[in-house]
C-alpha positions as CSV (number, residue, x, y, z in Angstrom):
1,X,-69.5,-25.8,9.4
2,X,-70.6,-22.0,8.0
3,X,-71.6,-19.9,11.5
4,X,-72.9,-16.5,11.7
5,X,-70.9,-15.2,15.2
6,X,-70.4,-12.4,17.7
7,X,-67.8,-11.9,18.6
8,X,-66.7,-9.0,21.6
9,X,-63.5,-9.2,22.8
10,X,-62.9,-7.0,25.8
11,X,-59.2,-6.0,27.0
12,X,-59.2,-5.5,31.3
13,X,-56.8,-3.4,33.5
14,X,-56.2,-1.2,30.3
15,X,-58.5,2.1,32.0
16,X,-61.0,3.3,30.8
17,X,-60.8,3.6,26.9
18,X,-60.6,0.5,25.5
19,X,-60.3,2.1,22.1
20,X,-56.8,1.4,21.3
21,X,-57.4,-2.3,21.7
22,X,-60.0,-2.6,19.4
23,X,-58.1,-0.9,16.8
24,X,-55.9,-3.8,16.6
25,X,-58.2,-6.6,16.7
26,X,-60.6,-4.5,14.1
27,X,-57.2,-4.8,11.8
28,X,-56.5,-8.3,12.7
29,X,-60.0,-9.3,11.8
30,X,-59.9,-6.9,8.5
31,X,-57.2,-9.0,7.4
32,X,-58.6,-12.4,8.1
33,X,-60.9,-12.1,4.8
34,X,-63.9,-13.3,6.8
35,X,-67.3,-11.0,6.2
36,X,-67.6,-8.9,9.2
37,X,-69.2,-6.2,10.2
38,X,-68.4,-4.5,13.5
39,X,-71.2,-2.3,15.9
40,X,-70.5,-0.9,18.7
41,X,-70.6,-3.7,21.2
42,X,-68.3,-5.7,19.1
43,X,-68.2,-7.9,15.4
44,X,-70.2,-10.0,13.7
45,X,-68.4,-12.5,11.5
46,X,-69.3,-15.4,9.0
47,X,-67.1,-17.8,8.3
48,X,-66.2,-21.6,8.8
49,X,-66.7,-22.3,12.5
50,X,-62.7,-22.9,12.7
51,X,-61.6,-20.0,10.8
52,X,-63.5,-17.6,13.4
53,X,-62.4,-19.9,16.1
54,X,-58.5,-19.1,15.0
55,X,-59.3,-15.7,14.4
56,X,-60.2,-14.9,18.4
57,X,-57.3,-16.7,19.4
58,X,-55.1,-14.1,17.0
59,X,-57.0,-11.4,18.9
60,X,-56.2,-12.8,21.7
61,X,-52.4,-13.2,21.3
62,X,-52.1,-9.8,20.1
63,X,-53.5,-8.4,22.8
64,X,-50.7,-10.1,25.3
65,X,-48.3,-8.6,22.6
66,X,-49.6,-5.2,23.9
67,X,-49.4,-6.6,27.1
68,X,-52.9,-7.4,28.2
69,X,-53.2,-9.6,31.5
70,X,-56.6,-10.1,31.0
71,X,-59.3,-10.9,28.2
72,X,-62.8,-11.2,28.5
73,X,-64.4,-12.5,25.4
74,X,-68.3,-13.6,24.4
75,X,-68.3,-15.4,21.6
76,X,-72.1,-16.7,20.1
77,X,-72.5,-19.0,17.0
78,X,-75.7,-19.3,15.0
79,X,-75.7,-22.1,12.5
80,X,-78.3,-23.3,10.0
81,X,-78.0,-27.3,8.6
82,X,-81.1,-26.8,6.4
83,X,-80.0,-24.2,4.4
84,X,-77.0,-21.7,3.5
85,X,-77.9,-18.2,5.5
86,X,-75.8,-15.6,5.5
87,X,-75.6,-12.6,8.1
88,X,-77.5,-10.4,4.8
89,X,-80.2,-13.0,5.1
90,X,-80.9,-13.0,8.6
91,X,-81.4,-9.5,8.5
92,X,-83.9,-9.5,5.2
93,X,-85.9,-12.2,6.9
94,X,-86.9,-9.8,9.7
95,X,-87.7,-6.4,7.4
């Protein structure tokens, strides 16, 4: 199933700049293939429901790598069975 997502991903105990962090998961989600497109609260992503699903779990994994103790993550799906809409759409239905 194609999903529009958003996905924020927030490492805890690191201090206060989280920056670091997200430079890893912005490269681990470059490299996925998936159309994202990050803002500053975090990405949004279209994909296969799966594919995004396996993608936060890499995030996730590589973040213990760095030695993270603790993840908070919001993930929200938007799916459409009527019709194919892309994150481009959404946006050019509301301008």
């Amino acid at each position: 199933m194609k999903v529009v997502a958003d996905l924020c991903i927030v490492p805890m105990g690191v201090g206060p700049s989280v920056s670091p962090y997200v430079k890893e998961i912005k490269a681990i989600i470059d490299a996925s293939g998936l159309d994202a497109e990050m803002h500053p609260n975090g990405t949004n992503i279209e994909g296969e429901l799966s594919d995004i699903c396996k993608l936060a779990e890499q995030c996730e994994a590589r973040l213990a790598e760095l030695g993270v103790q603790r993840v908070f993550f919001t993930l929200i799906f938007s799916s459409r069975r009527d019709k194919a809409q892309s994150m481009a759409d959404k946006l050019r239905a509301v301008s």
